[in-house]
Structures are given as C-alpha cells and as structure tokens.
C-alpha positions, 0 to 999 in steps of 0.5 A: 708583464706580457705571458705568452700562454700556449696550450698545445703539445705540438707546439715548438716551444715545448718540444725544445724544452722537452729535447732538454731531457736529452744529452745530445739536444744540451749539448748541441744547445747549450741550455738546460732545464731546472725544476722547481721554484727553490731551485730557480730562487737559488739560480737568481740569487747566484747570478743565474736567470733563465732564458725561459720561465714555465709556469703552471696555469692555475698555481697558486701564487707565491712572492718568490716566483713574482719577483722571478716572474719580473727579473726574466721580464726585465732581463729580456726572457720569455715567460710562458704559462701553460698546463700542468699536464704539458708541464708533465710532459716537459720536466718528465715528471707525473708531478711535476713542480708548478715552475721550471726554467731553461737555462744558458749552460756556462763555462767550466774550463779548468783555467778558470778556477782560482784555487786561493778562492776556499781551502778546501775542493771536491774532485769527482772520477768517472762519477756515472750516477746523477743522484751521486753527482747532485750529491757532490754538488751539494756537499760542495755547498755545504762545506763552503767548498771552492766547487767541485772539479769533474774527472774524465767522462762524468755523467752530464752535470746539467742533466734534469736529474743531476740538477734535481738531485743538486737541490739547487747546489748546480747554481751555487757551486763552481764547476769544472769539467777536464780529463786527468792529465790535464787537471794533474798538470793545473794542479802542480802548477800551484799549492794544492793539496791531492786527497783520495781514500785508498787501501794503498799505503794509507794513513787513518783519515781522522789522523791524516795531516791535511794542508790548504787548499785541499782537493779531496777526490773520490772516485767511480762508484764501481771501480773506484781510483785507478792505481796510478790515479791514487799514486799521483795523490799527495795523501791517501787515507783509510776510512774503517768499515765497522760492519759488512760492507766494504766501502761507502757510496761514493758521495757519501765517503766524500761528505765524510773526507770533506767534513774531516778536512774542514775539522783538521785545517780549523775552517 
C-alpha cells in the first residue's frame, strides 16, 4: 500500500481538509471530516469509506486502522501520513486523535425513507446545538430507531462537532433532512404515528396510547414546538418535572419518550 506523506501546512491537501470545519466549504464540497478510529470502524462496518484517510506519524499500531488502511487502498482512496500537530491543525483539536477521515456527504431526502423499516423514529425541530444533535443521533442507534428526520434549519449534521458528539451514531443511523410542510404531507401519506411532549391538551407519557410506527418529535432547545406544530401531533404528552426546572434538554426528553415507546409497543 502506497502512503503519501506530507509534512507541510501549506500544503493543498490540508488546507481542503481543513475548509471542512467550515459549513460553506461542506456544502460547496459535499464532503466531511470524522475523527477517530472508532468512529471511522463504525463507518466501514455501515458501508461508508472515506475518500481520504489521515494518520499520525508515529501512532502506535493497531489491527482496526490496517484493515481501514487497506479497505481505503483497495476502494481507490488516498492514505496520507502526516504530523500530529498539522493533524491538530486539520481536526481543530489541541489533542487530536491519531486517525481522521473525509467523507463523501450522502443523500438525506425525505423520499427515501421507508417507514415500515422500524416502529419507532425520532424527529428533531430547529435543533441549534451540535452536542444536542450528536445526541439524537445516538439515541436513534441505541433504541434501534428507523433514524432521525430533521425539521426546518437544524444545525448541519455533518459538522466536526455534531459527528464528534454522534459517537459514530452519523454512520449507523438514517438521515433525513426536510422542512415542515413537507414532512407533514410524507407522513400523512402513510401509518405514522406524530408524538411531541406538550403543555396543551397532554396525556402522562407513562399512560400514553403509543402505535407503530411512531415518530417521536422534540423540538428547538429554547423555544421548543410552535403551536400549530404541536396541534398537527397525532399525540402530545406530559412529562412531570419533580424538582425546580421546568423542562428537560432537548435530547434528553427525547431518549426518554423513545425508550417509553419502546416499552409501550413491546419491541
């Protein structure tokens, strides 16, 4: 297998790679950066390789990253070794991880969805906070969730912080990304199931009559739902807040609706 080494800031390749950070270079690109060799494992286990494999001079070795090593080689990619402090400069991080990849964005059309696929989906309404949406992503994963469907202007899925937080949850989970009336006309096109937690005209969510396949919704972290947002809801619930606050983080009140579904529909 043939490495290219590069030893330069200045050179092309890591100033692309570096423009990744940054939404308008994705979006003109559509291409991404990951970090870490968990992350990347998970992507080639999904299907996913990248176009562009990174790798620290002077990491130790490890089984996982040669057979990734060989998978880019074999696929047609480009394996670069390189510094770890211009690594630093690429992911953005003071300690970055020894391996990072770039990867081809994919198609996350509303269409392609096939809602038989699982009973139960998580939807995300003008989710801002990267953290929050890595989140989501996860949870998805870990309730064995068809994927997660974002809502109007969500923050860029694909972003180094968004997959960071996904903890590889971007390679394993579907994606889709459509604004309101348009996801509301796909849904009542088929069964599905509209839950959101909601002050108006709410059930208890332990005692909520929940159907497959369910699309649970949650939305922006400050302002939550829009009125006629929650009133087109097939289902809104109440969760008690037994303490001070009044609500929970977004992604939290999420995992925790997911997992109640899960419970009710036996699955």
């Amino acid at each position: 297998m043939t490495r290219k080494i590069i030893t330069g800031y200045s050179n092309p390749t890591v100033k692309f790679v570096r423009s990744l950070r940054e939404k308008k270079h994705r979006r003109i690109e559509r291409k991404f950066l990951a970090e870490g060799l968990r992350l990347l494992t998970d992507a080639r286990e999904g299907g996913r390789l990248p176009e562009i494999l990174l790798m620290a001079q002077g990491r130790e070795g490890h089984p996982l990253l040669d057979d990734l090593e060989r998978a880019v080689a074999v696929a047609g990619g480009e394996v670069i070794e390189l510094p770890l402090d211009i690594l630093a400069k690429v992911t953005g991080k003071d300690n970055p991880q020894a391996v990072a990849g770039v990867f081809a964005e994919w198609d996350t059309r509303i269409d392609l969805i096939d809602r038989d696929a699982a009973p139960i989906w998580l939807v995300a309404h003008a989710m801002r906070d990267p953290g929050n949406l890595g989140t989501m992503l996860r949870t998805a994963d870990a309730v064995g969730a068809g994927g997660l469907i974002l809502i109007d202007d969500c923050v860029d899925p694909f972003s180094v912080e968004a997959v960071r937080a996904s903890m590889g949850g971007i390679f394993t989970t579907r994606l889709a990304q459509v604004r309101w009336d348009e996801f509301l006309a796909w849904l009542r096109g088929g069964p599905g199931q509209l839950v959101a937690a909601s002050l108006r005209e709410a059930v208890p969510y332990r005692r909520a009559p929940y159907a497959a396949p369910c699309f649970v919704m949650v939305g922006n972290e400050s302002r939550g739902l829009p009125e006629d947002y929650e009133m087109a809801c097939d289902l809104r619930v109440t969760m008690p807040m037994r303490g001070r606050a009044d609500s929970l983080n977004a992604a939290v009140a999420g995992a925790v609706l997911a997992y109640e579904v899960l419970a009710t529909l036996d699955v």
